[in-house]
C-alpha positions as CSV (number, residue, x, y, z in Angstrom):
1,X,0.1,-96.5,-14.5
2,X,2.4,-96.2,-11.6
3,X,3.8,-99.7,-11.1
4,X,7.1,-100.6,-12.8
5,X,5.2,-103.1,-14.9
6,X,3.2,-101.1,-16.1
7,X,5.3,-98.2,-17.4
8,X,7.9,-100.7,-19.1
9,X,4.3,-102.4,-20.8
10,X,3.2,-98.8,-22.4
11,X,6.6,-98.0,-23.8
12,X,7.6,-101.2,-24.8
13,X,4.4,-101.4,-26.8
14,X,4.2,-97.4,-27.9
15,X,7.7,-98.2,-29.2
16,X,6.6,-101.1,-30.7
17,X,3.4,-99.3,-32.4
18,X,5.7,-96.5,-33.5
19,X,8.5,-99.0,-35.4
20,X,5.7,-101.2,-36.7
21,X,3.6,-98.5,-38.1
22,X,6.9,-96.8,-39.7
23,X,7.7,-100.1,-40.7
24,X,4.4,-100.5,-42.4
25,X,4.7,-97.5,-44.2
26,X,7.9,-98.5,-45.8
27,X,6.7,-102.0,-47.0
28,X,3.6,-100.5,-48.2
29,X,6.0,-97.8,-50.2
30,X,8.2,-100.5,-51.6
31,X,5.6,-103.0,-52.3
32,X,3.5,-100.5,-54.3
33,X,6.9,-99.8,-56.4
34,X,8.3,-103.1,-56.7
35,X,4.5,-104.0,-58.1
36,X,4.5,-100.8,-60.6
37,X,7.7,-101.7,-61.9
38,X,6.5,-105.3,-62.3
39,X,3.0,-103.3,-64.1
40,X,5.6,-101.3,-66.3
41,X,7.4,-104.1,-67.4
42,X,4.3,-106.5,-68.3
43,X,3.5,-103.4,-70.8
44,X,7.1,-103.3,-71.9
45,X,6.9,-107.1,-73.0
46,X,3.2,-107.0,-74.8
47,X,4.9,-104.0,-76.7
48,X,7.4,-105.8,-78.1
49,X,5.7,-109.4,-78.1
50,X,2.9,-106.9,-80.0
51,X,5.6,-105.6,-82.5
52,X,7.5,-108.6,-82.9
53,X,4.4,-110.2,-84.7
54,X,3.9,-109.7,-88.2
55,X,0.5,-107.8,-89.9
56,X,-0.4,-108.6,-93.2
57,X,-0.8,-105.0,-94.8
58,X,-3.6,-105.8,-97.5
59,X,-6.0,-106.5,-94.2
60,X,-8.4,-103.5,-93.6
61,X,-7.9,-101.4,-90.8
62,X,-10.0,-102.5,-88.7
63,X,-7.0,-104.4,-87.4
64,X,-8.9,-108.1,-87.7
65,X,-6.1,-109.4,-89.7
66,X,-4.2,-110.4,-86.7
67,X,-4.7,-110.8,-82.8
68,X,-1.3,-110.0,-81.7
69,X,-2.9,-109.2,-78.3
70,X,-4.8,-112.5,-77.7
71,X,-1.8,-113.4,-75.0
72,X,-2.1,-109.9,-72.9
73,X,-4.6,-109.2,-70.4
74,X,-8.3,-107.9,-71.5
75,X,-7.4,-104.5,-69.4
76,X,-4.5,-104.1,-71.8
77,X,-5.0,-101.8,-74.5
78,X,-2.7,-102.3,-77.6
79,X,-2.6,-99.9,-81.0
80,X,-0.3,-100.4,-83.9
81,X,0.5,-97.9,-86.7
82,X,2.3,-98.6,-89.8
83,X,5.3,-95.8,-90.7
84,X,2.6,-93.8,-92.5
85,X,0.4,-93.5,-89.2
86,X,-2.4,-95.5,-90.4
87,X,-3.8,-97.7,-87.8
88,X,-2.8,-101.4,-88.4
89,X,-4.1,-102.7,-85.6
90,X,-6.2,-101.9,-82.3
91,X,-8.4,-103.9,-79.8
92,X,-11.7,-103.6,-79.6
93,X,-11.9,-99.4,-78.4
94,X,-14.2,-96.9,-79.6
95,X,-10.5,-94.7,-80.2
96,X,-7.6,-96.1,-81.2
97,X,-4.6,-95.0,-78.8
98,X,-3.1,-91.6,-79.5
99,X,0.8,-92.0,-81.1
100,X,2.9,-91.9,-78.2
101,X,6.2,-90.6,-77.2
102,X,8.6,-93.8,-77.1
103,X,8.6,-94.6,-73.5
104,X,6.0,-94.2,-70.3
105,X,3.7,-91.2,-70.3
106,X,0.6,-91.0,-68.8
107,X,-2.9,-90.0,-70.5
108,X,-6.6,-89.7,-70.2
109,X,-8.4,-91.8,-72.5
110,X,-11.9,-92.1,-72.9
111,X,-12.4,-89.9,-69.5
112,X,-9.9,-92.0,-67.9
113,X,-6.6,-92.2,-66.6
114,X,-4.1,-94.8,-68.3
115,X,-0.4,-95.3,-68.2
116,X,1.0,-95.7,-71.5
117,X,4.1,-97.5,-72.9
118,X,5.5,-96.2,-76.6
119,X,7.5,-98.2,-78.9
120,X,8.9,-97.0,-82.1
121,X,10.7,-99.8,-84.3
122,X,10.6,-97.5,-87.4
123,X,8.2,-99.6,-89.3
124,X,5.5,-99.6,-86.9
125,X,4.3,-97.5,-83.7
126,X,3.2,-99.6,-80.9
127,X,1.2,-98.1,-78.3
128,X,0.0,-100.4,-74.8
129,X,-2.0,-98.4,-72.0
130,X,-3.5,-100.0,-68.7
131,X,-5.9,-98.3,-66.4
132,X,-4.2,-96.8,-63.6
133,X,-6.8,-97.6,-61.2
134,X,-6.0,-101.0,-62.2
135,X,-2.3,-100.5,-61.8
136,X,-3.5,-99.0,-58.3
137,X,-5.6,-102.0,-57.3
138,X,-2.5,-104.2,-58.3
139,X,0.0,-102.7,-56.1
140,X,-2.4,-102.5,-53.3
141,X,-2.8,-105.9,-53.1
142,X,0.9,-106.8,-53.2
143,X,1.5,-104.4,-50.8
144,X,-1.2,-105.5,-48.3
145,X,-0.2,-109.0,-49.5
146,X,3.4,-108.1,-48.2
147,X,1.9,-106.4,-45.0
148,X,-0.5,-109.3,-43.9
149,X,2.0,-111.0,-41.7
150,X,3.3,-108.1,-40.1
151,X,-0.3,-107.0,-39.3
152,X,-0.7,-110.8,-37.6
153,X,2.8,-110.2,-35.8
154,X,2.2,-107.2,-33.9
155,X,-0.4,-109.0,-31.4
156,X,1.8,-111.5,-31.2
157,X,4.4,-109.1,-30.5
158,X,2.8,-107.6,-27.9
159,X,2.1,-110.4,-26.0
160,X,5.3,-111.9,-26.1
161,X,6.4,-108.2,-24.4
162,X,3.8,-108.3,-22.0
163,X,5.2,-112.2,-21.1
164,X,8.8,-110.8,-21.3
165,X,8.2,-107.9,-19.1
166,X,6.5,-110.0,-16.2
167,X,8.8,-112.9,-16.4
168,X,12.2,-110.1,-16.5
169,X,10.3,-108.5,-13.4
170,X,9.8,-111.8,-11.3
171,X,13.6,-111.3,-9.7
172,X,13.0,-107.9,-8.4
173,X,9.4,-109.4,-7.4
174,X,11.3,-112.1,-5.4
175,X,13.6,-109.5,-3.5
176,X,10.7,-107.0,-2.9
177,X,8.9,-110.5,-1.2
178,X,12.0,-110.9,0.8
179,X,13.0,-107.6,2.0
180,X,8.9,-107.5,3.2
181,X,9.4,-110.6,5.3
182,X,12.3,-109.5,6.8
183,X,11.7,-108.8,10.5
184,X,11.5,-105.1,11.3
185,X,14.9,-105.3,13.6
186,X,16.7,-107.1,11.4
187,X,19.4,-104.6,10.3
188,X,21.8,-107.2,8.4
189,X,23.0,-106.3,5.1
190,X,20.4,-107.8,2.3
191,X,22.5,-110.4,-0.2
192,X,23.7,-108.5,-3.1
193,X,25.2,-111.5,-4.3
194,X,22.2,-113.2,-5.9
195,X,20.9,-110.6,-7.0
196,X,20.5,-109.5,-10.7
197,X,23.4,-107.1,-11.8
198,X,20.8,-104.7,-12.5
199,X,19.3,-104.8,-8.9
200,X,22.9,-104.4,-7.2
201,X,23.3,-100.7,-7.1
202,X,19.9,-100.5,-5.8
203,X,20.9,-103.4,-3.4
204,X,24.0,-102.0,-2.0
205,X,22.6,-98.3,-1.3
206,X,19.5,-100.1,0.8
207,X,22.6,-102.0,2.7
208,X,24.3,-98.7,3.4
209,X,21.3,-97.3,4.1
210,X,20.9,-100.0,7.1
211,X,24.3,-99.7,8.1
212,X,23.7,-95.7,8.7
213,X,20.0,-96.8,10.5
214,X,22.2,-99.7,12.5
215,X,24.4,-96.9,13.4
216,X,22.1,-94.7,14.2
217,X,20.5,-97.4,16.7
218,X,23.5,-98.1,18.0
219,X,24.1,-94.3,18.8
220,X,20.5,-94.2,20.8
221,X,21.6,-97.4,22.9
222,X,24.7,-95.9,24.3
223,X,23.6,-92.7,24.9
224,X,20.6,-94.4,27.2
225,X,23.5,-96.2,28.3
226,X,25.7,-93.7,29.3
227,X,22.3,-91.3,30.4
228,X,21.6,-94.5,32.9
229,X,25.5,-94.4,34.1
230,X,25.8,-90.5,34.5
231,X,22.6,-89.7,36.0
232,X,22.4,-93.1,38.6
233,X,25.7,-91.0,41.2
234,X,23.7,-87.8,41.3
235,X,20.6,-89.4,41.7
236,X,22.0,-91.4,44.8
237,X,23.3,-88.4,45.9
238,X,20.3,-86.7,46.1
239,X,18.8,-89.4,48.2
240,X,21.5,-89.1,50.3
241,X,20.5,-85.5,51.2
242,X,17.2,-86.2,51.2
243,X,17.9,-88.7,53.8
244,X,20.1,-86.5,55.8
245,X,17.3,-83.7,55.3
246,X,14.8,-85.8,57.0
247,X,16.2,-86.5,59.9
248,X,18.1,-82.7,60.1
249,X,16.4,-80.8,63.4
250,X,18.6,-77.8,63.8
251,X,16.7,-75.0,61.4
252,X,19.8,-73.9,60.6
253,X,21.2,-76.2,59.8
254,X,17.7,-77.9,58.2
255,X,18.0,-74.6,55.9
256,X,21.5,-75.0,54.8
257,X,20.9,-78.8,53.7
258,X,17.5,-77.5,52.3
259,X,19.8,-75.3,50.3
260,X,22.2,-77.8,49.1
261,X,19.5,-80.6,47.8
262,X,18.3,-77.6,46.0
263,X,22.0,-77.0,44.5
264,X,22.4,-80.7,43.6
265,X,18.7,-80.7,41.9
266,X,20.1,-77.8,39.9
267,X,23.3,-79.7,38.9
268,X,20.8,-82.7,37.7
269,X,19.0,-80.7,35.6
270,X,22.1,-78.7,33.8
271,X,23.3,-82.4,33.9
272,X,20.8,-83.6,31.7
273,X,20.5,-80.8,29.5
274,X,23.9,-81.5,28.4
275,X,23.5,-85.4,28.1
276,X,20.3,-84.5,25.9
277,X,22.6,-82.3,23.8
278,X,25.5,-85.2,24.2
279,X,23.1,-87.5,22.1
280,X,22.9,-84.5,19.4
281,X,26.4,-83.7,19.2
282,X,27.1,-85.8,15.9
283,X,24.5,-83.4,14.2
284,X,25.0,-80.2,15.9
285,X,28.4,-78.2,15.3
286,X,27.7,-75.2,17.9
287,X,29.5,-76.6,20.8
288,X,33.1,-77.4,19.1
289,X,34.3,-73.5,19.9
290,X,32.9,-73.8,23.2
291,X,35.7,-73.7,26.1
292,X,35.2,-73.6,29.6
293,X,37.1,-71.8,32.6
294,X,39.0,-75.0,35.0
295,X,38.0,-73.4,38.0
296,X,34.5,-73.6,37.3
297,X,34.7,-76.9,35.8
298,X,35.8,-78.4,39.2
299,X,33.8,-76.4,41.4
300,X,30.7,-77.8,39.3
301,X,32.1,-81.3,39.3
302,X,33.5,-81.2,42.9
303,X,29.6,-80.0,44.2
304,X,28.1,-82.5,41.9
305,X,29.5,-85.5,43.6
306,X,30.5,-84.4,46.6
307,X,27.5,-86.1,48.8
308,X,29.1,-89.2,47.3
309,X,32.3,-88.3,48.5
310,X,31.3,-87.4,52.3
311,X,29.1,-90.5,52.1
312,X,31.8,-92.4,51.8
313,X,34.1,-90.3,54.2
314,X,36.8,-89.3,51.2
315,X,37.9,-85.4,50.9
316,X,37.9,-83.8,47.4
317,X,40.4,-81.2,47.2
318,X,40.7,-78.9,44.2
319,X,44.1,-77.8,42.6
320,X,43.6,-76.0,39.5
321,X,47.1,-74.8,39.3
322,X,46.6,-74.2,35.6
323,X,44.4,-71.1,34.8
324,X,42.8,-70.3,31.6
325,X,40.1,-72.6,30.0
326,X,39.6,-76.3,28.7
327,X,38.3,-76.7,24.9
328,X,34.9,-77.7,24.8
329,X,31.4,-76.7,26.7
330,X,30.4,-77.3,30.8
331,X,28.6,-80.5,30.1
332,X,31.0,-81.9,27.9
333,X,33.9,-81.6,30.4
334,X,31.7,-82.2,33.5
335,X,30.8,-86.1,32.0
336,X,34.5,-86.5,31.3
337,X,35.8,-85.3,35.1
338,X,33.0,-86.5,36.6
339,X,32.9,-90.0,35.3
340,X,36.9,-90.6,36.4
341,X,35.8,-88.5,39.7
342,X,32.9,-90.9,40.1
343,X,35.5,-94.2,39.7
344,X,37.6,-92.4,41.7
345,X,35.5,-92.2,45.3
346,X,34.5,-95.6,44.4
347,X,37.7,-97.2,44.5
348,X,39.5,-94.6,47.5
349,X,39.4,-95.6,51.2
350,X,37.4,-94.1,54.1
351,X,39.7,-91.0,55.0
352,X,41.0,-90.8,51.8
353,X,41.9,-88.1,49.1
354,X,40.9,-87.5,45.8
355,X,42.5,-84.7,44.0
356,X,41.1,-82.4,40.9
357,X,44.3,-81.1,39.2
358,X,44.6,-78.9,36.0
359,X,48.4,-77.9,34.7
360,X,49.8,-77.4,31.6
361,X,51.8,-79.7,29.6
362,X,53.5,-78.2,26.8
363,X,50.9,-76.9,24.1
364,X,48.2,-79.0,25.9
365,X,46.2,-78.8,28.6
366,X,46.3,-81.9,31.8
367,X,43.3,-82.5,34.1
368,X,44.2,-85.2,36.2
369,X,41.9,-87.4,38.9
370,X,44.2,-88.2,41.4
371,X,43.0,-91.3,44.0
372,X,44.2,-93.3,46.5
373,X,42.4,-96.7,46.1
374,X,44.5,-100.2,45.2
375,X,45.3,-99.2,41.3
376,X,45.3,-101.8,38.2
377,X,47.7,-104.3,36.9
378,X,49.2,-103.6,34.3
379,X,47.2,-105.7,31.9
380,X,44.0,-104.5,33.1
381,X,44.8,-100.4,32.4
382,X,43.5,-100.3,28.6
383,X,40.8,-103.1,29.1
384,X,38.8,-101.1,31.7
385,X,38.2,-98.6,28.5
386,X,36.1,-101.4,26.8
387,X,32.6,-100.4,26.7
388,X,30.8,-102.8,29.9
389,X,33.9,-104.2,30.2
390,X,34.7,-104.6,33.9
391,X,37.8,-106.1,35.9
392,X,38.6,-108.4,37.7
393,X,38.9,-106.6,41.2
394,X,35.8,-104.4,40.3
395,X,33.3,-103.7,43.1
396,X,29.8,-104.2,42.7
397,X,27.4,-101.9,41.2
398,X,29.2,-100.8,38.1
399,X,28.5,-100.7,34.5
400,X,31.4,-100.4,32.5
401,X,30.5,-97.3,31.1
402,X,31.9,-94.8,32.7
403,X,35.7,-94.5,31.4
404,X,34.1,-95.7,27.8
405,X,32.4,-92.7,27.7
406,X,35.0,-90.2,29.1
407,X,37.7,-91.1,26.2
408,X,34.6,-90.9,23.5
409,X,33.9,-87.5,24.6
410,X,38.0,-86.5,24.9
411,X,38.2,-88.2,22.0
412,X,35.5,-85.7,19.9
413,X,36.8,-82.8,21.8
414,X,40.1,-83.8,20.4
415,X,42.0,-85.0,23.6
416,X,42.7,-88.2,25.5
417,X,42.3,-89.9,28.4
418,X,44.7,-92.1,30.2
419,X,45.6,-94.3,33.3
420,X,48.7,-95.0,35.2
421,X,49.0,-96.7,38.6
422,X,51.1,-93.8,41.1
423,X,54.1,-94.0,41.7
424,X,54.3,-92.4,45.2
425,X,51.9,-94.8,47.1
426,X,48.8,-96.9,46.2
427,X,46.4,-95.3,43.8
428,X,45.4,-94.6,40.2
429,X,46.3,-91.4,38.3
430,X,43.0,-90.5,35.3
431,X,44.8,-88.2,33.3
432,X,42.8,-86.0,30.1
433,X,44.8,-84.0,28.1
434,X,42.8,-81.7,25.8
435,X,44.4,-79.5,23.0
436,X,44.7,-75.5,24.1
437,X,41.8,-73.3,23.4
438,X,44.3,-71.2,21.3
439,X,45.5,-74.7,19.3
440,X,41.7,-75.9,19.0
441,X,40.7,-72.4,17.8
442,X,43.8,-72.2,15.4
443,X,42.6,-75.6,13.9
C-alpha cells in the first residue's frame, strides 16, 4: 500500500468500518429498547383491558366464566384474583401466576424466565407475564429490522469512496502526466494557476525548486565561460614560448626560456586551481578572510601575462606604491588584475605602457590598470560590463567576459571595479577598490 490511492482507500474505509460498526451498535441498543418498551406496554394494555372486563363471581375457579384474554397474544399469560386472593381467572397453565408486586418484575415460571406486569385495582389482582426469550426474539428483529439498510449501505458506501477517491485524484494524476512529459531541460516554472488549491504549495516549492536548479545551471555556464576566457591568454602564452623555445639555439639562453615555459606552466596550474575553487566559492566560506600581499599579487599577474605583453611589444611596469595586503585570496585577485591586465595589452600600442598601481584611498584600498590604447565614449564605459557584451570599436577575438567577471568577483570580495578614460593623454584607467583587510576583518 504505498501509492496515494491506496492509503486514502484503507482509511477512508477503516474509518468508515469503525463509524458504521459503532453506529450499528447504537441502533441495535436503541432498537432493542424502543421494542421492549413497546413489549412492556402491550402487557400494560392486556392488564387493564383484562381488568376492565367484568367476571361473574358464582363461575368456578377454573376461570371458564370469561375469556377476558381471547384479544392478547397466545404467549401472553394472564391471572386474575378477586380481593380475597382466590383465583378468578387464568389461561390455560398448569400454575396460575404468582400475585405480583404492582408493576414490572421479573420471574421464573414453570423453569422459565418471564417478565411480569402487576396491577392492583383493589377489587381484583391482575397479573400478565411474556416469555422473555420471546421479548428477546422481538427486539432482535426490530433491531435487525432497523439495521438492514445500513448493512446494504456500507458496500455501497465503500464503493462510492473508492469512486470518490479516484475521480478527487485524477487532477494530481493530470499534473504528475504533465510534469513527466516535460522535456528534461525545460526549467520554466510549472502553472500553479490551474492547479487545485490543494496541489499549489506543492506546486510552488517544485517551481522554486527549478528556479534554484536553473540557477544552479546558470552558475556552471559562466564559470565554463569565464574558465574558457581566463585560461585562452595563458594558454597563448605558452605557445608563444614554446615557439620561441623551438627555435632558441644559444643553451643559455635555451635554458632560461626552458625555465620560464616552466614558470608560466606553473602559473596555469595555480590558475586553475583557483578557477576550480572560483566555481565553489558560493558554497565554500574559507576564502572570505583570506588577503593577499600587493607586491606579490602583481609580480604573479605581471609574469602571468607578460609573454602577451612582449608579444605584442608593450612594457608592464609595476608600482605598488601601497604596501600592506588586498582582501581576498591569490586566485581571486589574480582573475580580477589579470582580466583588466589582459584588456589592457589588447587595446595599448606597440611601444606602449601598461601600469600595475596599488595606493590607498581613504579606508580603501585602489588597484588600478593603467593603459595607453584609444579609451571609450562615454556611453560605452558601463556597457562593456554586460556579460558578452562587446563595443563597437572592439578588436577581434574577444568574449565579453572578461570585465563581467572582474566586477563579479570585486563584487563578492566586497569592492568594485570601474572605468574612466585618462585624462593626461589617450588611454583607459581599470580602477578596483576593495575594502581594507582591517575593515573586511572588522565586518
Amino acid at each position: 500500500m504505498t501509492t496515494l490511492r491506496a492509503r486514502l482507500t484503507v482509511w477512508l474505509l477503516g474509518a468508515l468500518i469503525v463509524v458504521g460498526s459503532g453506529s450499528a451498535v447504537f441502533v441495535y441498543l436503541r432498537a432493542r429498547e424502543a421494542t421492549q418498551g413497546l413489549l412492556d406496554y402491550q402487557l400494560q394494555q392486556v392488564a387493564r383491558l383484562v381488568a376492565a372486563r367484568k367476571i361473574d363471581p358464582t363461575v368456578p375457579t377454573a376461570g371458564r366464566d370469561v375469556d377476558p384474554a381471547s384479544d392478547a397474544r397466545e404467549d401472553i399469560l394472564v391471572t386474575v384474583r378477586d380481593e380475597s386472593g382466590a383465583v378468578r381467572y387464568s389461561t390455560e397453565t398448569p400454575v396460575p401466576l404468582p400475585t405480583p408486586a404492582p408493576g414490572f418484575s421479573e420471574r421464573r415460571i414453570g423453569g422459565h424466565p418471564y417478565r411480569v406486569y402487576g396491577l392492583d385495582t383493589g377489587a381484583r389482582t391482575v397479573a400478565v407475564a411474556q416469555s422473555l426469550d420471546v421479548q428477546r426474539e422481538a427486539a432482535l428483529g426490530g433491531a435487525l429490522a432497523v439495521l438492514l439498510p445500513v448493512v446494504v449501505l456500507l458496500p455501497v458506501l465503500a464503493l462510492l469512496i473508492g469512486y470518490g477517491v479516484r475521480r478527487g485524484l485524477v487532477p494530481l494524476e493530470a499534473s504528475i502526466r504533465s510534469i513527466a512529459e516535460r522535456s528534461p531541460l525545460a526549467l520554466d516554472p510549472v502553472p500553479a494557476a490551474s492547479q487545485p488549491e490543494d496541489l499549489r504549495p506543492l506546486v510552488d516549492a517544485m517551481n522554486r525548486l527549478l528556479a534554484r536548479l536553473a540557477e544552479s545551471l546558470e552558475h556552471e555556464r559562466r564559470f565554463v565561460g569565464d574558465a574558457a576566457h581566463a585560461l585562452r591568454t595563458p594558454i597563448a602564452a605558452l605557445q608563444l614560448q614554446a615557439d620561441v623555445l623551438e627555435t632558441c639555439r644559444d643553451p643559455a639562453e635555451r635554458g632560461a626560456r626552458f625555465a620560464e615555459l616552466k614558470a608560466g606552466i606553473r602559473r596555469i596550474v595555480r590558475l586553475t586551481h583557483h578557477l576550480l575553487a572560483l566555481a565553489g566559492e558560493a558554497r565554500d566560506a574559507r576564502h572570505r578572510d583570506a588577503h593577499t600581499p600587493v607586491e606579490g599579487l602583481f609580480e604573479e599577474v605581471a609574469g602571468l601575462y607578460g609573454p602577451l605583453a612582449v608579444a605584442r611589444g608593450v612594457r608592464i611596469v609595476l608600482e605598488p606604491e601601497a604596501e600592506g595586503d588586498a582582501p581576498g585570496d591569490l586566485g581571486r585577485l589574480m582573475l580580477i588584475v589579470g582580466n583588466l591586465l589582459e584588456n589592457a595589452l589588447r587595446y595599448s600600442p606597440e611601444g606602449g605602457v601598461v601600469r600595475l598601481r596599488a595606493e590607498r584611498d581613504g579606508e580603501a584600498l585602489a588597484l588600478e590598470v593603467i593603459d595607453e590604447g584609444p579609451g571609450l565614449p562615454e556611453a560605452e564605459i558601463e556597457r562593456v560590463f554586460e556579460r558578452f557584451y562587446r563595443a563597437p570599436n572592439a578588436l577581434e577575438g574577444g568574449s565579453g567576459l572578461g570585465l563581467a567577471t572582474a566586477r563579479t568577483i570585486a563584487e563578492r570580495l566586497g569592492g568594485q571595479v570601474t572605468l574612466a578614460n585618462r585624462r593626461d593623454q589617450s588611454g583607459l584607467v581599470a580602477r578596483v577598490t576593495l575594502p581594507s583587510v582591517r575593515l573586511a576583518a572588522a565586518a
